[in-house]
MARPAFI-109737 format. One record per residue (C-alpha): residue in three letters; y, x, z. Coordinates in steps of 0.2 Angstrom, whole numbers, padded with zeros to 4 digits, always signed. Example, Ala and Ser with C-alpha at 12.3 -4.5 7.8 and 13.67 -1.06 7.14 Angstrom:
<nodes>
ALA-0022+0062+0039;SER-0005+0068+0036;
</nodes>
This chain:
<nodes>
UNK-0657+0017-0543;UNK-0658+0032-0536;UNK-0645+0044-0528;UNK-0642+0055-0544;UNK-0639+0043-0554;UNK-0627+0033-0545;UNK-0617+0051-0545;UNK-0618+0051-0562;UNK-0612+0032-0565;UNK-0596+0037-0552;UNK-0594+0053-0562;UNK-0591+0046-0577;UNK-0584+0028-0574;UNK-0571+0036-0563;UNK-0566+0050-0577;UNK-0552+0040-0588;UNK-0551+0054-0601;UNK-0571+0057-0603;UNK-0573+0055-0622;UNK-0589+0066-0622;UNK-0607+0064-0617;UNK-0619+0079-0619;UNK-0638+0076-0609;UNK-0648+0093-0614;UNK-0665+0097-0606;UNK-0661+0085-0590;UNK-0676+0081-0580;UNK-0668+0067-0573;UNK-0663+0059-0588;UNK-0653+0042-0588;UNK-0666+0026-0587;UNK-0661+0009-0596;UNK-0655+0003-0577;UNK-0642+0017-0578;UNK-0635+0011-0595;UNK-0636-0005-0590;UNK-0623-0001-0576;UNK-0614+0010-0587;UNK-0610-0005-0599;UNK-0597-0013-0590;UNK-0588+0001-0588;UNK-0588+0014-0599;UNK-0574+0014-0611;UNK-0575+0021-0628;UNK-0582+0037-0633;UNK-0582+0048-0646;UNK-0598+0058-0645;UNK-0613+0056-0636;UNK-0628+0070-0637;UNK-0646+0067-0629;UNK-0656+0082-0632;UNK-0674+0089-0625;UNK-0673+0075-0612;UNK-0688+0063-0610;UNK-0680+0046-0614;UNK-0693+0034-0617;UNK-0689+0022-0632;UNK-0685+0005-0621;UNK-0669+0015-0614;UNK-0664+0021-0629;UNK-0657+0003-0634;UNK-0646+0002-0617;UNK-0639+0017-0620;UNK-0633+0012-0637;UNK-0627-0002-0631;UNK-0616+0008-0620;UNK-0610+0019-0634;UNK-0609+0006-0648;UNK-0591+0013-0651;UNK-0594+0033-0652;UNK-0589+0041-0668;UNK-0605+0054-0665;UNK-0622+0051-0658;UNK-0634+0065-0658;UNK-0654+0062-0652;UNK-0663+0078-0655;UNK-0681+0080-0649;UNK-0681+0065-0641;UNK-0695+0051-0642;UNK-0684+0040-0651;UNK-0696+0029-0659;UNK-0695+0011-0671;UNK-0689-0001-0654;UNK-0672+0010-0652;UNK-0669+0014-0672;UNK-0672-0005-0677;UNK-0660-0012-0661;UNK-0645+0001-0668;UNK-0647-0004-0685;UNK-0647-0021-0682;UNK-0636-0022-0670;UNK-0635-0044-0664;UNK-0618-0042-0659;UNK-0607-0036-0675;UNK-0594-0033-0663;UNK-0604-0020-0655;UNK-0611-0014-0669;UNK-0611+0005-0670;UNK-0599+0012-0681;UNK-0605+0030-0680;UNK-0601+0042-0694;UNK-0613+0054-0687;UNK-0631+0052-0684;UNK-0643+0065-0679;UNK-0661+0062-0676;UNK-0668+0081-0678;UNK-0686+0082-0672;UNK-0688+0066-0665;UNK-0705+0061-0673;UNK-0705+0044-0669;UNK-0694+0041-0680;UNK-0702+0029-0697;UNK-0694+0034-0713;UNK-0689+0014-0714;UNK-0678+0017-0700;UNK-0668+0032-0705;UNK-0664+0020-0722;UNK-0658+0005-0711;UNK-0644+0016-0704;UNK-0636+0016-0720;UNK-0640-0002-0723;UNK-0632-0007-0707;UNK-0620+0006-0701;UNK-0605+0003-0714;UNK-0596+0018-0706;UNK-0610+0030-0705;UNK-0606+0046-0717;UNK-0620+0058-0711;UNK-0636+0057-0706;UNK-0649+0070-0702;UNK-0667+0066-0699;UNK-0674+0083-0702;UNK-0692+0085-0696;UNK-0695+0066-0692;UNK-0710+0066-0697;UNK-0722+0079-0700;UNK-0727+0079-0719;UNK-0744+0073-0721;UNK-0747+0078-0738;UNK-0760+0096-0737;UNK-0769+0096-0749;UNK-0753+0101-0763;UNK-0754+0117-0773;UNK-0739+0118-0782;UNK-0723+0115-0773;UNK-0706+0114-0781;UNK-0691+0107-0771;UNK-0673+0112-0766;UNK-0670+0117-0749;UNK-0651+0117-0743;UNK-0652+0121-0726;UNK-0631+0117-0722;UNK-0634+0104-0714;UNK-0645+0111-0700;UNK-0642+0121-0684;UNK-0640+0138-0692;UNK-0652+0146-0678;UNK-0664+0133-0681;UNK-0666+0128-0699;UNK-0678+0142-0706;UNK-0692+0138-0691;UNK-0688+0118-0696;UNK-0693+0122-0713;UNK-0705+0135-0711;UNK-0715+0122-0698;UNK-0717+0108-0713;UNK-0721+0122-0725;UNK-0736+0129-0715;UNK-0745+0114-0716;UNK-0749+0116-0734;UNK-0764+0127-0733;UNK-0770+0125-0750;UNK-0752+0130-0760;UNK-0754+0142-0774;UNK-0737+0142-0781;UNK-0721+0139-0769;UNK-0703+0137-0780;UNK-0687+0137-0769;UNK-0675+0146-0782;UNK-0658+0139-0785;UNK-0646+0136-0802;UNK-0634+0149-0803;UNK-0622+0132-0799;UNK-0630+0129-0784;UNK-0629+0147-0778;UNK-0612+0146-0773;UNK-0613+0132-0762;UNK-0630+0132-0755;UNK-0638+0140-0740;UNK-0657+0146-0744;UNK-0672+0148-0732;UNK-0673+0169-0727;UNK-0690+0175-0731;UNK-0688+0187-0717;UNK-0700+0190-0701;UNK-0683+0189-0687;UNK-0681+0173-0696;UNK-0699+0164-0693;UNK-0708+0170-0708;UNK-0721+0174-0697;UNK-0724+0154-0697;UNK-0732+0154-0713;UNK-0747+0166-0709;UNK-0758+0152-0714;UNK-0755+0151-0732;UNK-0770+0162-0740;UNK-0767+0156-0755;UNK-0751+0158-0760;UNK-0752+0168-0776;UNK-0733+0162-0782;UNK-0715+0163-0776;UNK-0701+0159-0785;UNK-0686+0162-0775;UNK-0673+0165-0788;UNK-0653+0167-0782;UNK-0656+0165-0764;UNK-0648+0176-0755;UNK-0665+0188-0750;UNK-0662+0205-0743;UNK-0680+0209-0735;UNK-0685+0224-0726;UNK-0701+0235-0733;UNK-0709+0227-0716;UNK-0706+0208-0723;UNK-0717+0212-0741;UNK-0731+0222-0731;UNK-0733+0206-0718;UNK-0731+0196-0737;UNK-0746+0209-0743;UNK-0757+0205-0729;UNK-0756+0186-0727;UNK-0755+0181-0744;UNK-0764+0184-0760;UNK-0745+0187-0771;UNK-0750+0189-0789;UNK-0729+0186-0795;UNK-0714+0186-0786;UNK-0697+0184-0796;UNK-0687+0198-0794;UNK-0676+0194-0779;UNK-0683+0200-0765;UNK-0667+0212-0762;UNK-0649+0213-0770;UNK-0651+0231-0776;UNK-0665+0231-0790;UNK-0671+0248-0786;UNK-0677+0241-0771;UNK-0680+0227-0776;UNK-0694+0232-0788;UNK-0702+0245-0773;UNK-0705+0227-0761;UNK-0709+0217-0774;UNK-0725+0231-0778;UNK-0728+0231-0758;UNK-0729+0213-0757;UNK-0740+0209-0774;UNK-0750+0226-0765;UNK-0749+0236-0782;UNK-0757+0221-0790;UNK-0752+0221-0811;UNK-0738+0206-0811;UNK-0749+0191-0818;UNK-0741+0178-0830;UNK-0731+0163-0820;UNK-0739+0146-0820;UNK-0721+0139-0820;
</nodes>
């Protein structure tokens, strides 16, 4: 083991009230000798964040071995992949067995859909769990996309460009419906159709002749429906591009590019 890291193991083994562990962008990142050290004498922890760090998936098992007893594990963009999922959830040792109420797996695209269902299976104590952009969708040949997206459980300076990202895959959409219940207004945090917040990301979707994006929250600038007008063939936008209808009605005209409002499809 190399100097750093046997800095790093003294640091932290000899820090009584260290209850917090937060890796972020290290080149040097922890390898499954370092946990393996760590293990005997780490006490127990209450968070543990690993995040833009090149851990390979045989280290990731170590290292939650080491932190079987932290309330809060997050692994964003990290090559987490099926070994170091599969070990946590099915932990041999149930005394060891994590009892995280927090899990967050953001971004890290090894991740198999299985995976994130065996932490529920197996972690008794787990109470969230965020596997947003796992996996990129696969699915691009759709046209008509309904869903709900309530982005309150994502890093607010990241979760339009998470969302946008899967979106612009779907080359062949027509019709896109994000709007919101008047119940689910209130409590819901909508995707911002807005250029400062990524809308430049779906630049790809030429085909897009529908948006639905009914109570959301919109407030778009006149320079968000003309970059609407030039990448996308609008021929009906519900009326909710702004909060004041007056202007409201002038960007919904920009972004259909004076086009007559055609009837819905939904």
């Amino acid at each position: 083991m190399d100097e750093f890291r046997q800095r790093m193991i003294h640091i932290i083994c000899t820090n009584p009230a260290l209850n917090t562990i937060f890796f972020d962008g290290c080149d040097q990142y922890p390898s499954s000798e370092f946990w393996k050290a760590c293990l005997e004498r780490l006490g127990e922890l209450q968070g543990v964040t690993v995040r833009n760090v090149d851990i390979d998936n045989a280290s990731l098992p170590w290292c939650w071995a080491t932190l079987a007893r932290a309330r809060k594990i997050s692994v964003i963009s990290t090559r987490w992949g099926p070994t170091a999922s599969g070990t946590m959830a099915k932990w041999p040792d149930p005394a060891l067995r994590p009892i995280a109420r927090s899990i967050d797996l953001r971004e890290c695209l090894g991740v198999p859909v299985r995976n994130q269902w065996q932490f529920m299976a197996q972690c008794s104590e787990v109470e969230v769990v965020n596997a947003a952009d796992c996996r990129p969708w696969v699915c691009t040949k759709i046209k008509s996309l309904r869903l709900l997206f309530d982005t309150r459980a994502l890093d607010p300076r990241w979760a339009n460009t998470l969302v946008f990202t899967q979106l612009a895959r779907l080359h062949n959409i027509q019709a896109l419906n994000i709007s919101l219940k008047r119940r689910q207004y209130v409590d819901s945090t909508a995707l911002s159709f807005r250029l400062d917040m990524g809308l430049n990301i779906l630049a790809g979707l030429r085909d897009l002749r529908e948006l639905y994006i009914l109570n959301t929250r919109q407030n778009l600038r006149p320079e968000d429906a003309e970059w609407m007008a030039k990448y996308w063939s609008l021929s009906y936008v519900t009326r909710s591009l702004h909060p004041l209808e007056e202007d409201d009605d002038i960007l919904c005209n920009i972004a259909m590019r004076g086009r007559q409002r055609q009837t819905p499809s939904q």
